[in-house]
C-alpha positions in Angstrom: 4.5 -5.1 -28.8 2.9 -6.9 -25.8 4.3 -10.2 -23.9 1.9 -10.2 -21.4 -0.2 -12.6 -23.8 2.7 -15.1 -23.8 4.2 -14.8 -20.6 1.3 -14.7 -18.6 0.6 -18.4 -19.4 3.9 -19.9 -19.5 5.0 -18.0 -16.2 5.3 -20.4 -13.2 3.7 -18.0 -10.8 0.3 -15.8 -11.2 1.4 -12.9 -14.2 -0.3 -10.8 -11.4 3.2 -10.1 -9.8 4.7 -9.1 -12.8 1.8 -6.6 -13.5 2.4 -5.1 -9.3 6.3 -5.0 -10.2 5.7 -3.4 -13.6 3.3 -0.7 -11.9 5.6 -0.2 -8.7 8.3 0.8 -11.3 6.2 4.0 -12.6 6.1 4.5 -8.2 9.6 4.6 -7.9 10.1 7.3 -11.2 7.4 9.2 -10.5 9.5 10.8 -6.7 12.2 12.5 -10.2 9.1 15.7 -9.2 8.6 14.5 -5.5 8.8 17.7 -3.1 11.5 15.6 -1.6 13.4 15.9 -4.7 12.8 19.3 -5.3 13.8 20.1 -2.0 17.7 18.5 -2.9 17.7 20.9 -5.8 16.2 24.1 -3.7 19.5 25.1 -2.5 21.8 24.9 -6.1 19.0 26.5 -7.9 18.2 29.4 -5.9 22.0 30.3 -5.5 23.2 29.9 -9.4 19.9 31.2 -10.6 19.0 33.9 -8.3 15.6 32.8 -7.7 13.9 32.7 -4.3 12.7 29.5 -2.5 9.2 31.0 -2.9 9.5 30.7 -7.0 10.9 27.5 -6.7 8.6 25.9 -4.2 5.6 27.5 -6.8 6.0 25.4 -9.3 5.1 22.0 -7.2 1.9 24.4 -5.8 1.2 25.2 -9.6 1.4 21.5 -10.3 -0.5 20.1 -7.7 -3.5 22.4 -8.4 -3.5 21.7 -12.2 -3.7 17.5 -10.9 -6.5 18.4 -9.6 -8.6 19.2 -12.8 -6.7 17.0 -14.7 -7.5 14.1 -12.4 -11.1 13.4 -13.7 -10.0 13.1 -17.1 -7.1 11.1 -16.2 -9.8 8.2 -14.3 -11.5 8.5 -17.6 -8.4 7.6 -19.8 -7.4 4.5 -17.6 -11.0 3.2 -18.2 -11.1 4.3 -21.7 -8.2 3.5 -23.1 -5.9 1.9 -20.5 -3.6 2.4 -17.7 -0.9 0.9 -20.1 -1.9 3.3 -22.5 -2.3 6.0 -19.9 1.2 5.1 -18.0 3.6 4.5 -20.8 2.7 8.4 -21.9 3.2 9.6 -18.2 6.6 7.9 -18.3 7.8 9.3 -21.2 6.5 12.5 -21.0 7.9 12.5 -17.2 11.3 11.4 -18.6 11.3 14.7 -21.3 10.4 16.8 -18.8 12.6 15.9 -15.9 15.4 16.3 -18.6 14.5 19.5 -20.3 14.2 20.8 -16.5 18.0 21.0 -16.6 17.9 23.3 -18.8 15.4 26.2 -16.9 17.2 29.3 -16.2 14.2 31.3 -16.6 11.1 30.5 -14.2 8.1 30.3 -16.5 10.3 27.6 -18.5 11.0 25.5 -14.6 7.3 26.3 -14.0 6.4 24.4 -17.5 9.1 21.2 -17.5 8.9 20.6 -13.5 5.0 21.6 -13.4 4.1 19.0 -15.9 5.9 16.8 -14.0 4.4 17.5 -10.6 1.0 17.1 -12.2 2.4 13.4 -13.7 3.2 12.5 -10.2 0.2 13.6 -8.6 -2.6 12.0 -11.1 -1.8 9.8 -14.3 1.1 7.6 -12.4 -1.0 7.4 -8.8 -4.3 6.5 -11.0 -2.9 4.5 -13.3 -0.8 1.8 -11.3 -3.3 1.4 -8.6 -6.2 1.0 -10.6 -4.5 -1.7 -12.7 -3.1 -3.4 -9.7 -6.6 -3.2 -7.8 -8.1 -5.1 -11.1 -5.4 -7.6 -11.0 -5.9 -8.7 -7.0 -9.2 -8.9 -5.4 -8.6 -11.7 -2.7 -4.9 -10.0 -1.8 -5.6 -6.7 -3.1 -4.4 -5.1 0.4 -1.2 -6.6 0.3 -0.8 -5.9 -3.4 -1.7 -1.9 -2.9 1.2 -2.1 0.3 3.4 -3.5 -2.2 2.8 -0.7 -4.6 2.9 2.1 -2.0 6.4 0.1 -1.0 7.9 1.2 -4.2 7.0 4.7 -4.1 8.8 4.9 -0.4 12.0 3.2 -2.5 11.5 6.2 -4.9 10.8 8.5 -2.6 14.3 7.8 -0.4 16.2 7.2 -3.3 15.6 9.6 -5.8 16.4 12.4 -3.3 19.9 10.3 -2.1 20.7 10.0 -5.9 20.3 13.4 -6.7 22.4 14.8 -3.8 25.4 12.9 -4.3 24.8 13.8 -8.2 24.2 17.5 -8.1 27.8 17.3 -5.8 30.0 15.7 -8.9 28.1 17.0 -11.9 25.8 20.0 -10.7 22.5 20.4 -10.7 21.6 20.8 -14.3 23.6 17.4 -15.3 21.8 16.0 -12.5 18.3 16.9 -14.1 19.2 15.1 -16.7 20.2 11.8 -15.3 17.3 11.8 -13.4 14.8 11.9 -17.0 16.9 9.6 -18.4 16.6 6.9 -14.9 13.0 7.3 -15.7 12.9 6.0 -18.7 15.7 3.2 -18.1 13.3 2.3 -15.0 9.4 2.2 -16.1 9.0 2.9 -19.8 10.1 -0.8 -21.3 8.4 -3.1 -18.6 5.1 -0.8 -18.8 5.3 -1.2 -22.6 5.8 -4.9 -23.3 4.6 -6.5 -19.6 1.7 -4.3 -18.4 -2.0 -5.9 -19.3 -5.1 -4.1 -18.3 -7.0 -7.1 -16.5 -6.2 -10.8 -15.8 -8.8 -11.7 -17.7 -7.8 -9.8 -21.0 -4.4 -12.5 -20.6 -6.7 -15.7 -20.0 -6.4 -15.9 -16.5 -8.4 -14.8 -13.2 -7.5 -12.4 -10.4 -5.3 -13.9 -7.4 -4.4 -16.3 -10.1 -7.8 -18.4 -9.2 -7.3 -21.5 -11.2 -10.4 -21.6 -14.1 -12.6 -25.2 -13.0 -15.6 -26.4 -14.6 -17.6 -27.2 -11.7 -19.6 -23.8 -11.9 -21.4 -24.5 -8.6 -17.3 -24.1 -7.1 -16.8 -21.3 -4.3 -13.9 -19.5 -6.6 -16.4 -19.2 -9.7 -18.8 -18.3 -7.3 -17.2 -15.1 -5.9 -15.8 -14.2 -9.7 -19.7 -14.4 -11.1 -21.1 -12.5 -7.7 -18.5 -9.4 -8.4 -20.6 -6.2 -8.8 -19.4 -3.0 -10.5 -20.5 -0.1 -10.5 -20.6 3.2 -13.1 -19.3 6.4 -12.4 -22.9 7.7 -12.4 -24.7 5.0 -9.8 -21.3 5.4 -7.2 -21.9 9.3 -7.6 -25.4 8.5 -6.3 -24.4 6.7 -2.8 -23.1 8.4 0.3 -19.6 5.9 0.8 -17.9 7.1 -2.2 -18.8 11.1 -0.6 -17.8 9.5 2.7 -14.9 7.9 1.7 -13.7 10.8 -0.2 -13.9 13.4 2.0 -12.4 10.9 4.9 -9.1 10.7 2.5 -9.1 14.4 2.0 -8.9 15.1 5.4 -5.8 12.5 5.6 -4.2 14.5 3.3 -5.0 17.7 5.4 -2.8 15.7 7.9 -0.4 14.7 5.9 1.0 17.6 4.6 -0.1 19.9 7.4 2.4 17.8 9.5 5.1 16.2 7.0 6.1 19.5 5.2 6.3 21.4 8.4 8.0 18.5 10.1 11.5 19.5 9.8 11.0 23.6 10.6 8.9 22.5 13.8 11.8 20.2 15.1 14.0 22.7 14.5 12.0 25.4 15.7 12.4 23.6 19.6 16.1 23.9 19.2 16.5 20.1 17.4 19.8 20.0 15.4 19.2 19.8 11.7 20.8 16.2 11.1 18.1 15.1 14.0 15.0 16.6 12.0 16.6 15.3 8.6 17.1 12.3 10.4 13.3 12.4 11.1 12.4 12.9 7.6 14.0 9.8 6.4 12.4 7.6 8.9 9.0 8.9 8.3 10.1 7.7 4.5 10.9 4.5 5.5 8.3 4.0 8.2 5.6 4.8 5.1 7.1 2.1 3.5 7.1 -0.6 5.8 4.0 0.5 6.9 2.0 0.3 4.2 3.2 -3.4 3.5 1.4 -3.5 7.6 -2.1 -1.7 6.5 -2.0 -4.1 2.8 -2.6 -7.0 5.4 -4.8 -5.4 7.7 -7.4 -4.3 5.2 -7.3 -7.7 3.8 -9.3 -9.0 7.4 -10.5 -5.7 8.5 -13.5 -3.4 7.1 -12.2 -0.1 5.2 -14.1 1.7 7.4 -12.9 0.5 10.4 -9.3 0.8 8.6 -9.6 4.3 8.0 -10.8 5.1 11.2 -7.1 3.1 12.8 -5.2 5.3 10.2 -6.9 8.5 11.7 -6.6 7.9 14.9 -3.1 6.9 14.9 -3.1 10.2 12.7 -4.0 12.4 15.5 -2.1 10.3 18.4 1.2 11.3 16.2 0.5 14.9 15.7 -0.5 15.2 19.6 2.6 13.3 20.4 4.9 16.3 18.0 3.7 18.8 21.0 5.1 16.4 23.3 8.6 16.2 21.8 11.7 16.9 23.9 14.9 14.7 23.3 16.0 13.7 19.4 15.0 10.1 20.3 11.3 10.9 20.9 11.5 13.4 18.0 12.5 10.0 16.2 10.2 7.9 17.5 6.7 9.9 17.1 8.2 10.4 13.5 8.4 6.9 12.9 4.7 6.4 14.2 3.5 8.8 11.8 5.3 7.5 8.8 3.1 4.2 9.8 0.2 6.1 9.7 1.0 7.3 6.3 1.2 3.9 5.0 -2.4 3.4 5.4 -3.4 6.6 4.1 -1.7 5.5 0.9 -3.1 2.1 0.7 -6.2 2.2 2.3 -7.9 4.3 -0.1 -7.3 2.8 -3.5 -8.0 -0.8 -2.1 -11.7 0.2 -0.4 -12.5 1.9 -3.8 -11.9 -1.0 -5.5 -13.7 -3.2 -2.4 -16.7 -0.8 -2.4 -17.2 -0.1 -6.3 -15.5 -3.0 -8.2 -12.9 -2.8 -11.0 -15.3 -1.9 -14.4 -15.0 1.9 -14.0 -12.4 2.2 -11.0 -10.5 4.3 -13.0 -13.5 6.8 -13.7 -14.2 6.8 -9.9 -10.7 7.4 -8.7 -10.5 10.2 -10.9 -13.6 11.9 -9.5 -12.2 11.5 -5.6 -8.6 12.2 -6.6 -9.1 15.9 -6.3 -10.5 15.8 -2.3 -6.6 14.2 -2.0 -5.1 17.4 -3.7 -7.4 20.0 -2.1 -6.4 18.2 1.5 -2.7 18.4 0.7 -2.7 22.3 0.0 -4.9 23.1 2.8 -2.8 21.3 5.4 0.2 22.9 4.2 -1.1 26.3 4.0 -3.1 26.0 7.5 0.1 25.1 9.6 2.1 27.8 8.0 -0.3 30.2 9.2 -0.4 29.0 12.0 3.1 28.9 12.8 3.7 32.6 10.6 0.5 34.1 13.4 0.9 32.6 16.7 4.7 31.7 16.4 4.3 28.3 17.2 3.2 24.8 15.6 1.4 23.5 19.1 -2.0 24.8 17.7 -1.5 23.4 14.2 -1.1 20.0 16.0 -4.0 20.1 17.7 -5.8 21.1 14.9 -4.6 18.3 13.0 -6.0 15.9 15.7 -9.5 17.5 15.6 -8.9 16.9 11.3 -8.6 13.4 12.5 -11.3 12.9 14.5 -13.7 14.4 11.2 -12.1 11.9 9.4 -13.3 9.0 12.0 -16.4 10.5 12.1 -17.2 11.0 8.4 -15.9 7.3 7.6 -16.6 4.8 10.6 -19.8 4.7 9.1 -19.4 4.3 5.4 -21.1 0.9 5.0 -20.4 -1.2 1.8 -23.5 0.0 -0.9 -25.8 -2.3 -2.0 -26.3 -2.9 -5.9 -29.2 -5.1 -7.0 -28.2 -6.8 -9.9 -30.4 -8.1 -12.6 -29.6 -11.5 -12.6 -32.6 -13.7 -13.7 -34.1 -15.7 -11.0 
């Protein structure tokens, strides 16, 4: 059952709202096999089970690496046979999982229930939702994508906060199991009866342009001039290499810098509240930054875009060297959690900008991996560099030289030209 065919006309506002609400719901579940969450549940596990933070932290690592083979497949399904399709099984899957993981006492059984899980977070749910949301907007498709990455920063605080006042009053395995259960109660019914794979598949036209029949009429206009391309001709231009290596080295940034964030404040003597402190407001600061890069990217080029988001990138990780007093560890924490909002929302909209929505789903899934391969080479790089020279000063720097590839590879990713056969 499907009521996107009736509501979406008798709604007094564009169904395209509904659709962004229904994906950002599958945002906020997927943080039940965030690292964040994890993280709540390190401490519990390790003392009732006897296993070692190393064991624990694997299975996210084992995860993330199977995402990244899964990911092509996963663009192929959205196109093929729907992000509804493709998101309603990643929630309930997710949901079974997340429960089942309450009941791991033995690692290879945690590897399987939390490992699915991490890979659920990392492709199908990040796919799925943006793609549909990206073929929903094209006029306020930057606002709509900050909107979405909005959601996952309200998962991403709250699903940690709810499982550490949980695992308190019921322990941890209990609190597994709430958390599969909240998954379901939050995503699985609205992506099931609400979620409709294109406006047009409803009646209606992106933006919620209003249908006229003067053809020669600017809206019509831009809706017939839309070009698309296949997963073979975008393979073919330099951008979609461009812009997929530029997002992969965000992700080197990301991680190298958020996952060490903590152990580096605390490293130069800053009390643990004050770098837990800093966690949280490069959470919140992702957030409200991403609704900030969603309106950017709506007047300014992608390229140009990415090029802010790196930049501000490397100011930040410069800046961590700097540090001295918990209110500048707060503040350069802040300004990085506002660079991560545009590395979240940046992307997905100037694939959809540069390649249109026909096979967006296809083409994500080809790029996805460069964002997984980034991740686990930022983490790994500033552990060795802390674990060799003792310090983090040269994984910053390095992180700023990241960020000035990134500029360089994506300042000039100019916008492909198709021709299309239209007859003269």
């Amino acid at each position: 059952m499907n009521l996107a065919n009736l509501l979406s006309r008798k709604t007094p506002f564009f169904y395209g709202w509904v659709i962004l609400a229904t994906s950002g719901s599958t945002q906020v579940v997927r943080n039940a096999a965030a690292s964040l969450t994890l993280a709540v549940f390190m401490y519990p596990m390790a003392d009732d089970l006897g296993w070692s933070r190393t064991v624990l932290a694997g299975a996210a690592s084992a995860g993330g690496l199977a995402s990244t083979f899964l990911s092509p497949v996963t663009g192929w399904a959205v196109d093929r046979y729907g992000a509804k399709t493709v998101l309603s099984m990643s929630v309930l899957v997710l949901g079974v999982t997340t429960f089942l993981t309450g009941w791991a006492t033995v690692p290879i059984f945690f590897y399987i229930t939390y490992g699915i899980g991490r890979v659920i977070f990392s492709s199908p749910v990040q796919i799925g939702s943006s793609v549909v949301v990206s073929r929903w907007f094209i006029k306020r498709r930057g606002r709509a994508n900050g909107i979405l990455s909005f959601c996952h920063s309200i998962g991403m605080t709250g699903f940690p906060l709810m499982a550490s006042i949980l695992i308190g009053i019921y322990g941890w395995q209990v609190t597994w199991q709430i958390l599969g259960v909240a998954v379901w109660i939050v995503a699985l019914l609205p992506v099931f009866l609400f979620l409709a794979e294109t406006p047009e598949s409803v009646g209606v036209l992106p933006d919620g342009e209003t249908p006229l029949n003067d053809l020669e009429s600017t809206s019509d206009r831009d809706m017939a001039g839309e070009i698309s391309w296949t997963l073979r001709e975008a393979m073919k231009t330099p951008a979609l290499w461009q812009l997929a290596m530029g997002t992969g080295f965000l992700y080197v940034i990301q991680s190298g810098t958020n996952i060490h964030m903590a152990a580096y404040l605390q490293d130069i003597n800053m009390d643990s509240k004050v770098a837990a402190s800093a966690v949280s407001l490069t959470a919140v600061f992702t957030g409200l930054g991403g609704l900030g890069w969603g309106l950017i990217i709506e007047k300014v080029a992608a390229r140009f875009c990415y090029a802010l988001v790196a930049a501000l990138m490397a100011a930040s990780a410069l800046l961590f060297i700097s540090v001295n007093s918990p209110l500048t560890a707060l503040m350069v924490a802040s300004l990085f959690g506002i660079s991560l909002g545009g590395a979240l929302v940046i992307p997905p909209v100037a694939f959809a900008d540069y390649f249109g929505r026909d096979s967006l789903g296809a083409i994500r899934g080809i790029t996805e991996p460069f964002n997984a391969f980034g991740q686990a080479i930022g983490a790994l790089l500033s552990g060795i560099v802390r674990d060799g020279t003792g310090s983090y000063e040269l994984a910053f720097y390095t992180m700023a030289v990241v960020a000035l590839l990134a500029i360089f590879v994506t300042v000039s990713a100019i916008v492909p030209k198709k021709i299309a056969n239209h007859r003269q």
